[in-house]
N, C-alpha and C positions, 0 to 999 in steps of 0.2 A: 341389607346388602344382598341376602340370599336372593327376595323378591324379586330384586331391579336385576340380577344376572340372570336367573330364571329368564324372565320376560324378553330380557334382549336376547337368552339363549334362542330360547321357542319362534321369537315372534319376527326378530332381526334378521339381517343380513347375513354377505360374508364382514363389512366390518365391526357390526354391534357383536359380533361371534370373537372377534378378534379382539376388542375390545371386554369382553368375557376375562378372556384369558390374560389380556394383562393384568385386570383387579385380580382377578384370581394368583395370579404369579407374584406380584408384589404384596396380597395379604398372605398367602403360605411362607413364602421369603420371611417378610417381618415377625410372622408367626413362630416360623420355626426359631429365627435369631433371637425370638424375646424367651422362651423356653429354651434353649441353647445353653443363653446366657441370662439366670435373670436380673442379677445384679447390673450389669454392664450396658445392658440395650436397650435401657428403658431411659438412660438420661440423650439429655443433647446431643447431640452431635456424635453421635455412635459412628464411626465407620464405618461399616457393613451397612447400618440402616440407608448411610448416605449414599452408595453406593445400588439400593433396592432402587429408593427414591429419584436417585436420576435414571435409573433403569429404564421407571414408569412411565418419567417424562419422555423419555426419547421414544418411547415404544407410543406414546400417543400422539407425541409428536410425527412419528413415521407412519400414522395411519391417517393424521390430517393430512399430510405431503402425497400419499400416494392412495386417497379414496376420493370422492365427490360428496360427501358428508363435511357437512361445518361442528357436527357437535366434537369431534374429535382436537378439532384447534381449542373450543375450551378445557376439553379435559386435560390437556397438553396446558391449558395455561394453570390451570389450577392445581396441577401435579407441579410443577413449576413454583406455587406457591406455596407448597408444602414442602418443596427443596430448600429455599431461600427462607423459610422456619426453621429447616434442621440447618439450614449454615447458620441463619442467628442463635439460633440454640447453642452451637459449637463456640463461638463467638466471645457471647454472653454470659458466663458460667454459672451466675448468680440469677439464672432466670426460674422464676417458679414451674414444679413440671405441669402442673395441672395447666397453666397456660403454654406452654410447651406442646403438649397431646391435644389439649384443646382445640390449638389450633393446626394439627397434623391432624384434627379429625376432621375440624369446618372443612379445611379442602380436600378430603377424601370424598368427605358426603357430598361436595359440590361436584366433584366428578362422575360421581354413581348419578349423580342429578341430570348431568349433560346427555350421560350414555342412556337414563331412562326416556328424556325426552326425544334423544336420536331415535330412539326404536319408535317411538308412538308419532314420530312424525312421518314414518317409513309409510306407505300405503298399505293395507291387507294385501291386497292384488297388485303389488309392485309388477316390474316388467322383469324379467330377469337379466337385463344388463344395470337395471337400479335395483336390485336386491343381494349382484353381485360386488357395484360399490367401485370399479377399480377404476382409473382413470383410463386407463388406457378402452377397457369394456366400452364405457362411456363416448371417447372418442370414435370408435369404429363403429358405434350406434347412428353418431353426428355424423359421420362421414356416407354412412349408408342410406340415411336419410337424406342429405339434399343431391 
């Protein structure tokens, strides 16, 4: 995790930066709630956890809505599917936790995965209305150019 943040910090955009900050914000989040509480927030359907978890998705969901990057629509779906773990989790009461976290972690690391490949598809030598990412940047590029 530290790696792929590193990298998208340095080598990224304004949204691999922004994208930074939400893993970042949603692993301190669940960090601090699992030392918080440790009995409590390590099973299923924690409230608080669930509450991180949609966070995350909205937050990557609002950066594929309003950037010109497609890696952020996956990371939004794969946050997405680490929400719909922690609602079956809540659910399900009898679910083992090892498949429980397991699978809260397959789609964590499939997100760091999205955000690592958004940065290395970015150019070295981006233009700065593609390094800034925003849509609107982008459209007054379009606009300027024809």
């Amino acid at each position: 995790m530290a790696v792929v943040l590193l990298f998208a910090l340095v080598r990224g955009g304004r949204p691999e930066r922004l994208g930074v900050l939400i893993n970042l914000a949603g692993f301190a989040l669940t960090t601090g709630l699992r030392v918080y509480s440790t009995k409590v927030a390590w099973d299923p359907g924690h409230f608080p956890t669930l509450v991180v978890d949609l966070g995350v998705a909205c937050g990557f969901f609002w950066l594929g809505v309003t950037t010109i990057r497609f890696w952020p629509i996956w990371a939004a779906g794969f946050a997405l599917g680490g929400l719909f773990m922690s609602l079956c989790g809540a659910l399900l009461p009898g679910i083992p936790l090892f498949a429980y976290h397991t699978g809260l972690g397959i789609y964590a690391y499939l997100a760091l995965g999205a955000l690592a490949l958004g940065t290395m598809r970015l150019p070295r030598d981006a233009a700065p209305y593609l390094k800034n990412g925003s849509r609107r940047s982008w459209l007054q590029h379009q606009r300027a150019t024809n």
